[in-house]
C-alpha positions in Angstrom: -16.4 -17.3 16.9 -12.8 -19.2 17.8 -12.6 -19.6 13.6 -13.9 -15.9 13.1 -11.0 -15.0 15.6 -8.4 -17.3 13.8 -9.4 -15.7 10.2 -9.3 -12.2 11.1 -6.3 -12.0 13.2 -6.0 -8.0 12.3 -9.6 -7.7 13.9 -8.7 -4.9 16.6 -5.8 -2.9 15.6 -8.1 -2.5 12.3 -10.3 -0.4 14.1 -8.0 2.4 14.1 -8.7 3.0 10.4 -12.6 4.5 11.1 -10.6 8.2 12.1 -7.2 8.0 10.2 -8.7 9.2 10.9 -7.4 7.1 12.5 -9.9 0.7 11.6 -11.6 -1.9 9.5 -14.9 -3.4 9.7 -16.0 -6.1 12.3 -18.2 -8.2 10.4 -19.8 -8.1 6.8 -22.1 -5.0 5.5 -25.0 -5.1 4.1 -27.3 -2.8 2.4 -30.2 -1.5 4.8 -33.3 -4.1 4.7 -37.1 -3.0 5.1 -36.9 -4.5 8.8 -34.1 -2.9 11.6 -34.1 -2.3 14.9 -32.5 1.1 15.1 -30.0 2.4 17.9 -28.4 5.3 18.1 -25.2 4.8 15.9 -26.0 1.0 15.5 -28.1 -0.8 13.6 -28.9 -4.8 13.7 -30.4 -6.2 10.6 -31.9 -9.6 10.7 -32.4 -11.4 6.9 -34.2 -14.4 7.5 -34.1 -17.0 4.7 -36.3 -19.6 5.6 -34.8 -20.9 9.0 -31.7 -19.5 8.7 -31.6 -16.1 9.8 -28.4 -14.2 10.3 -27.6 -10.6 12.1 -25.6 -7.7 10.7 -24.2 -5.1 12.7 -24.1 -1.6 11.0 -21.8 0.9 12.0 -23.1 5.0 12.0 -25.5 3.9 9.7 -26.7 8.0 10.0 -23.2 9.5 9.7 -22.3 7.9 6.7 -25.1 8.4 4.8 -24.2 10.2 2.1 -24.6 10.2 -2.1 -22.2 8.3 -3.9 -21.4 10.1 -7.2 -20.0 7.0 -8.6 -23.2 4.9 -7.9 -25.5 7.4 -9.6 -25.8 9.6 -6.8 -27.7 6.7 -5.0 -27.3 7.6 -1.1 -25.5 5.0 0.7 -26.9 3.3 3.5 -24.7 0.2 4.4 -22.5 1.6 7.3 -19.4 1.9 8.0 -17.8 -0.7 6.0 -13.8 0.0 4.9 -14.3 -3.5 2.9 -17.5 -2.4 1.2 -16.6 -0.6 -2.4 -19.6 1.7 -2.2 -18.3 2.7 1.3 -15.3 4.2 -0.4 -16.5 5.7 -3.4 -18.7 7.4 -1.6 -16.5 8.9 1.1 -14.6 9.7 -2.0 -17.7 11.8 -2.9 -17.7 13.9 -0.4 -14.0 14.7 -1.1 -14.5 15.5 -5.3 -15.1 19.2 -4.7 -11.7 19.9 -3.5 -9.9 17.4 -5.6 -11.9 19.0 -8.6 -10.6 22.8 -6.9 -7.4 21.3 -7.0 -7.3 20.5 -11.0 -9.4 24.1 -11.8 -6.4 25.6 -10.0 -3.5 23.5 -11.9 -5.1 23.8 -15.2 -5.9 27.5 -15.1 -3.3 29.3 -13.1 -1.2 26.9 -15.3 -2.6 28.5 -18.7 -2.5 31.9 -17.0 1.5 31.5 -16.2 1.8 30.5 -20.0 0.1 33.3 -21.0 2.5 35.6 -18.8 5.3 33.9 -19.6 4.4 34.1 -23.9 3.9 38.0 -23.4 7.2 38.4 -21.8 8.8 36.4 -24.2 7.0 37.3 -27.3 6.2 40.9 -26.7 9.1 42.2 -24.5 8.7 46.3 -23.3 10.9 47.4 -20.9 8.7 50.5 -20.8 5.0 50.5 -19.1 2.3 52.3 -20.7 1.2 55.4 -19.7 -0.4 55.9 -17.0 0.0 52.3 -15.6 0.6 53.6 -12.1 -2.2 53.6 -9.7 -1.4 54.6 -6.1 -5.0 53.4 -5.1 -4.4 50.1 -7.0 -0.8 50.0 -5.6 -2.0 50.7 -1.7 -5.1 48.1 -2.1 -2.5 44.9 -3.4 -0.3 45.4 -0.7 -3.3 45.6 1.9 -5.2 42.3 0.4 -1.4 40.7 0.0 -0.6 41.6 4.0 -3.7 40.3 4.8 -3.7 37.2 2.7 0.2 36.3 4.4 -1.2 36.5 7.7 -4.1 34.1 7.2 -1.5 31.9 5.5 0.7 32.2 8.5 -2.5 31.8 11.0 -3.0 28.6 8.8 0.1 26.8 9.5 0.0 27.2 13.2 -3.4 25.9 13.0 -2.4 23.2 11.1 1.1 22.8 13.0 -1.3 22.8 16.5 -3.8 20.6 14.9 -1.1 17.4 13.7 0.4 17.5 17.2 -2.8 17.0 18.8 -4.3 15.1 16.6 -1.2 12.9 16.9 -1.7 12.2 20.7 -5.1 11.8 20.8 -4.9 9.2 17.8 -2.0 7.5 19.6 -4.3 7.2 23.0 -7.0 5.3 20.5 -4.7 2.9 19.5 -2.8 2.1 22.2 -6.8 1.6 23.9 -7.8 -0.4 20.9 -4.4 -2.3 21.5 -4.9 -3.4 24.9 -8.6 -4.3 24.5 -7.0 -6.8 21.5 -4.4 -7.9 24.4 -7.3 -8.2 27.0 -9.3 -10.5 24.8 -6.2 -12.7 23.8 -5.3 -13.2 27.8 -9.0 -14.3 28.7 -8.1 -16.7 25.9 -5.5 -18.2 26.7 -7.0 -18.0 30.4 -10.1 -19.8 29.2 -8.0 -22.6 27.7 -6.0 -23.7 30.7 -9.4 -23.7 32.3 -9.9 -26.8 29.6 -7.1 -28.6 31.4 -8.6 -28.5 34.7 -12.1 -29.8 33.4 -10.0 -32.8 31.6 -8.5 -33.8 34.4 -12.2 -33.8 36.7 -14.0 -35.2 33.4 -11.3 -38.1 33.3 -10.6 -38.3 37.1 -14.6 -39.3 37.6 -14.8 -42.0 35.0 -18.4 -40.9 34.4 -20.2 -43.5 32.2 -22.4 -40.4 30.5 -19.0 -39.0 28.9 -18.7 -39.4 25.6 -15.0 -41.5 24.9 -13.2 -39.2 23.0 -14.0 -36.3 25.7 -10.6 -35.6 26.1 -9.6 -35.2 22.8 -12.5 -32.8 22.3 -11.4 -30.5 24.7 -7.9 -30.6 23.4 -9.5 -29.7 19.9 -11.0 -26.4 21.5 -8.0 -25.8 23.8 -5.8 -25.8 20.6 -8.0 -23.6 18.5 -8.4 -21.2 21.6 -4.6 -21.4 22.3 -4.0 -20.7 18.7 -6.2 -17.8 18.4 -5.1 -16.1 21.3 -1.5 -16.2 20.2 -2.4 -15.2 16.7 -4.6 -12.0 17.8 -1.7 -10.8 19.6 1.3 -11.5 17.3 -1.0 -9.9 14.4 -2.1 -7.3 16.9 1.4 -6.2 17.8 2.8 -6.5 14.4 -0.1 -3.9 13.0 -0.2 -2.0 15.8 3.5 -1.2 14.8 2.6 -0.5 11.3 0.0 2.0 12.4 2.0 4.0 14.7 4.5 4.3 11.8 2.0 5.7 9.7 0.6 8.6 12.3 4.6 9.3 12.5 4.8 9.8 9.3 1.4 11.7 8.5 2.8 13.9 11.6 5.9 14.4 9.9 3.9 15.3 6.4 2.0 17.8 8.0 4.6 19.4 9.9 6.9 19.4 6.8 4.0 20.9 4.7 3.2 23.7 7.4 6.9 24.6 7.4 7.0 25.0 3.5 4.2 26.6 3.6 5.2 29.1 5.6 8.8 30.0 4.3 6.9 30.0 0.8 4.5 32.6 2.1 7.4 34.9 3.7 9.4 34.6 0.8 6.6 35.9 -1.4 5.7 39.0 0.5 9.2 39.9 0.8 10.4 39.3 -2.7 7.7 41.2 -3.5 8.3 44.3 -1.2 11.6 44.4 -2.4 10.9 44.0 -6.3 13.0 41.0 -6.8 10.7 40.1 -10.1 12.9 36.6 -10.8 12.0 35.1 -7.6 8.8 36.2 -7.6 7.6 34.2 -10.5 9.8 31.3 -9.2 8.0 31.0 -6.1 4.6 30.8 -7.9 5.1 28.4 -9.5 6.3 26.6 -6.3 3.4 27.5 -4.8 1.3 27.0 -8.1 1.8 23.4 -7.2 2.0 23.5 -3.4 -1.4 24.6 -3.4 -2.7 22.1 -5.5 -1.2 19.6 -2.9 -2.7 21.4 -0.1 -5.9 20.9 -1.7 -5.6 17.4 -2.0 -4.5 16.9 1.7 -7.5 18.9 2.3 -9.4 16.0 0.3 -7.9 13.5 2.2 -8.3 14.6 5.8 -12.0 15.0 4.4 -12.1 11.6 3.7 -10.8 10.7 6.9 -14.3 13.0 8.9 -17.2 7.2 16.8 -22.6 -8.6 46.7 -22.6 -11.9 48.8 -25.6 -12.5 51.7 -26.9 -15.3 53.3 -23.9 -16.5 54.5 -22.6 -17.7 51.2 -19.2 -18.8 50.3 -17.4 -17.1 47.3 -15.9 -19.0 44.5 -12.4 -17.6 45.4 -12.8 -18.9 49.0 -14.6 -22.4 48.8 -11.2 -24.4 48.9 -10.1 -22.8 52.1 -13.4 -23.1 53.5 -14.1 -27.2 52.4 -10.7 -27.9 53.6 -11.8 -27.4 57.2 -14.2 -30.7 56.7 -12.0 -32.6 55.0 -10.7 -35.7 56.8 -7.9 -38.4 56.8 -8.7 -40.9 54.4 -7.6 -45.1 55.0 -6.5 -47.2 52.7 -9.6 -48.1 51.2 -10.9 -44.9 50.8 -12.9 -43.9 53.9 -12.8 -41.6 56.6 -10.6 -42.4 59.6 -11.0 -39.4 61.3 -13.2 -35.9 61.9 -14.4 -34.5 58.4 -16.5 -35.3 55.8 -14.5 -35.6 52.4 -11.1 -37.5 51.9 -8.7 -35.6 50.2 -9.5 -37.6 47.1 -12.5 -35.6 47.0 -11.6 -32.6 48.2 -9.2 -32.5 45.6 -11.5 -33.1 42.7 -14.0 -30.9 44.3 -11.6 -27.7 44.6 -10.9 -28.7 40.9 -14.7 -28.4 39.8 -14.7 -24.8 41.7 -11.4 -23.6 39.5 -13.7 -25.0 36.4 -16.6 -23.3 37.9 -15.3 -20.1 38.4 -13.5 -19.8 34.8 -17.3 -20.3 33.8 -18.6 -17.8 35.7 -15.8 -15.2 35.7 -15.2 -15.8 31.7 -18.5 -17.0 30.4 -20.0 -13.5 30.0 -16.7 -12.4 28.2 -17.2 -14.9 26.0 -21.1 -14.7 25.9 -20.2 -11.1 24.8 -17.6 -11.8 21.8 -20.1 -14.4 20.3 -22.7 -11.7 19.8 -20.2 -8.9 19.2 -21.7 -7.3 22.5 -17.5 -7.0 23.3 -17.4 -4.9 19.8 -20.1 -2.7 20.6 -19.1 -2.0 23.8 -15.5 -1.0 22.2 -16.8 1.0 19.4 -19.4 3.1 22.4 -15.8 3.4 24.3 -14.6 4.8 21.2 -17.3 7.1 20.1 -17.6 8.3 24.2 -14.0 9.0 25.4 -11.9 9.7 21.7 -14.0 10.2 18.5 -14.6 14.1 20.0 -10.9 15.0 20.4 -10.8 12.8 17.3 -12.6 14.6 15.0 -12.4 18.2 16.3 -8.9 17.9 15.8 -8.8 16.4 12.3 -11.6 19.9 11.6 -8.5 22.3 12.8 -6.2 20.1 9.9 -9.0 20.1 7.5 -9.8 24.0 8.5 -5.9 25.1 8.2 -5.1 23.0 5.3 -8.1 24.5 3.7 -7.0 28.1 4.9 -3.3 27.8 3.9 -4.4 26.5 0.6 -7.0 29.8 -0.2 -4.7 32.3 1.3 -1.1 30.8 -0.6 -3.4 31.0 -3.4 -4.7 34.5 -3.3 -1.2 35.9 -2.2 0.4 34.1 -5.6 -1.7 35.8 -7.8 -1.3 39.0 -5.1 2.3 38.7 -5.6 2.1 39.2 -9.6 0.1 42.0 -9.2 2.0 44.0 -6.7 5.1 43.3 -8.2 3.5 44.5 -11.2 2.2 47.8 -9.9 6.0 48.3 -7.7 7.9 48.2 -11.1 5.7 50.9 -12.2 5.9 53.0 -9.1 9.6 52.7 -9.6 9.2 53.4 -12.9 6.9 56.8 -12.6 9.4 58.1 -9.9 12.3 57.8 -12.1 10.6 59.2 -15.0 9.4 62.5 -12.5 13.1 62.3 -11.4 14.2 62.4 -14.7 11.5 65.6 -15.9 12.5 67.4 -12.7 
């Protein structure tokens, strides 16, 4: 566990990445085997190959089972797994019908702009046919395009809303996954002055039984602990920093890209009530390409949707206790006066109870990173207390992104088509003007 720890020094912060939405994997995935045991969002696969036999913990084994386009539509079943390749593509997958919306929209608003602009250009008419006016057409454009604007509005205060909170509540998840990192570092380093302590009573005895390089030994492990303690939190703060920098600048993205949004979509509908036919057609094709953007955010917040009886003396309190039968020692060792234990003893035994207690205070921590109980536990923390703000949040990003996108769509091609039918409006009044 000590060189697992030493190896994969980024091994908390990465959890983040499983929402940012906002982590990476634990251990190595495997694909499902014909033999699990089955909980909940867990599963524990044990491959046995002759007598060695090793366990796999899979991550939302049910949540991220999903068909990978680029593996033949094969349904993947490994977990979650930000190392695994399939893992990816088919996340990816789930993302392909709004990337794909994305491209429809460049390609063919793109070759129906070219085909505006070439009539304008090629067959110029300053005049509109006859009877080009409709007042029914006229009053249903400016209905659908008032409509349209306000759903693009209501879309970038849900996405404006959304990125704030989804901000703080991705923010509280890593500064939890931070400090378990930092707890599990300090009982580390805690564990390892234990070490001393059991050196010095190991060596202090002069037990026969010990093997003679017993203190080097538990140098060996104190130095490995020491060392992985102090890496897990240099690595932990360094990423930890890294990641807040990138939910401060995804914040920043999507506020950017709600504000754009929105000026684009009140500049439309005005430029278009008042006629101005030049700005018009320059702020489709701004938003010709902000939508296509919108829909790939879209994609990638897609990508980114878990007590003491019997009279019995504590461990804390034995040393206070013992030292009421502890006597004055003579020269040769014995005892000279009313007690039972010179302070030769006394000493070694309130040394044994420090050792003692690190054992039983710290042994079930470390009992519980060996078999990755501490990483379950984490990852139930995780899926209790933040993946629900978690992932209703990244819905209202996904949800206004998604209804900026479709309404800024619809109002560009609104926008033509209005400022079509005002020009002839204009134009029929004149003309009555003109008869009258």
């Amino acid at each position: 566990m000590f060189q697992f720890l030493s190896s994969n020094p980024s091994f908390f912060p990465l959890f983040l990445f499983l929402f940012l939405s906002s982590a990476a994997s634990t251990s190595p995935m495997h694909h499902l085997p014909d033999e699990s045991v089955e909980t909940n969002e867990t599963v524990l696969n044990k491959h046995g190959n002759g007598g060695n036999t090793s366990t796999t913990l899979l991550l939302a084994p049910h949540r991220t089972n999903r068909p990978d386009i680029f593996n033949h539509f094969q349904p993947y079943t490994a977990g979650w797994n930000l190392t695994n390749y399939h893992y990816l593509s088919s996340v990816i997958s789930s993302a392909v019908p709004l990337i794909v919306a994305a491209v429809a929209w460049l390609v063919v608003f793109g070759v129906c702009l070219q085909l505006i602009c070439f009539c304008y250009c090629c067959c110029p008419s300053s005049t509109p046919p006859p009877h080009a006016y409709s007042k029914s057409a006229y009053v249903s454009s400016f209905i659908f395009l008032f409509l349209f604007t306000i759903a693009a509005i209501g879309g970038c205060l849900i996405l404006y809303s959304g990125q704030g909170k989804l901000h703080e509540s991705t923010s509280q998840t890593l500064h939890f996954l931070v400090n378990q990192a930092h707890l599990t570092a300090l009982n580390l380093r805690e564990v390892s002055d234990y070490f001393d302590t059991t050196k010095q009573v190991g060596l202090a005895a002069d037990l026969s039984f010990l093997p003679p390089d017993f203190g080097d030994q538990i140098d060996h492990v104190k130095t490995k602990l020491t060392s992985a303690s102090l890496l897990l939190s240099n690595k932990t703060d360094h990423n930890s920093h890294n990641i807040q920098q990138g939910l401060d600048t995804m914040r920043l993205a999507l506020i950017i890209v709600s504000a754009v949004m929105l000026s684009v979509t009140f500049a439309g509908f005005l430029c278009s009530l008042l006629g101005i036919q030049c700005l018009v057609y320059f702020l489709v094709v701004i938003g010709w390409i902000l939508v296509a953007c919108t829909f790939i955010l879209c994609a990638g917040f897609l990508f980114l949707h878990n007590c003491n009886n019997l009279q019995q003396v504590t461990l804390q309190d034995a040393n206070a206790v013992w030292k009421n039968y502890t006597c004055e020692a003579s020269s040769w060792g014995r005892c000279v006066s009313v007690g039972r234990m010179t302070p030769t003893v006394y000493t070694q035994l309130g040394a044994l109870v420090n050792v003692t207690y690190g054992l039983y205070h710290y042994g079930p921590f470390l009992s519980d990173l060996v078999d990755c109980t501490f990483v379950r536990e984490t990852f139930s923390a995780i899926t209790h207390n933040y993946c629900p703000s978690l992932s209703l949040f990244t819905k209202w990003i996904y949800f206004g992104l998604l209804l900026v996108s479709v309404a800024v769509m619809f109002s560009l091609i609104l926008w033509i088509i209005y400022d079509t039918h005002h020009r002839h409006r204009r134009y029929t009044k004149t003309m009555r003007y003109i008869v009258r």
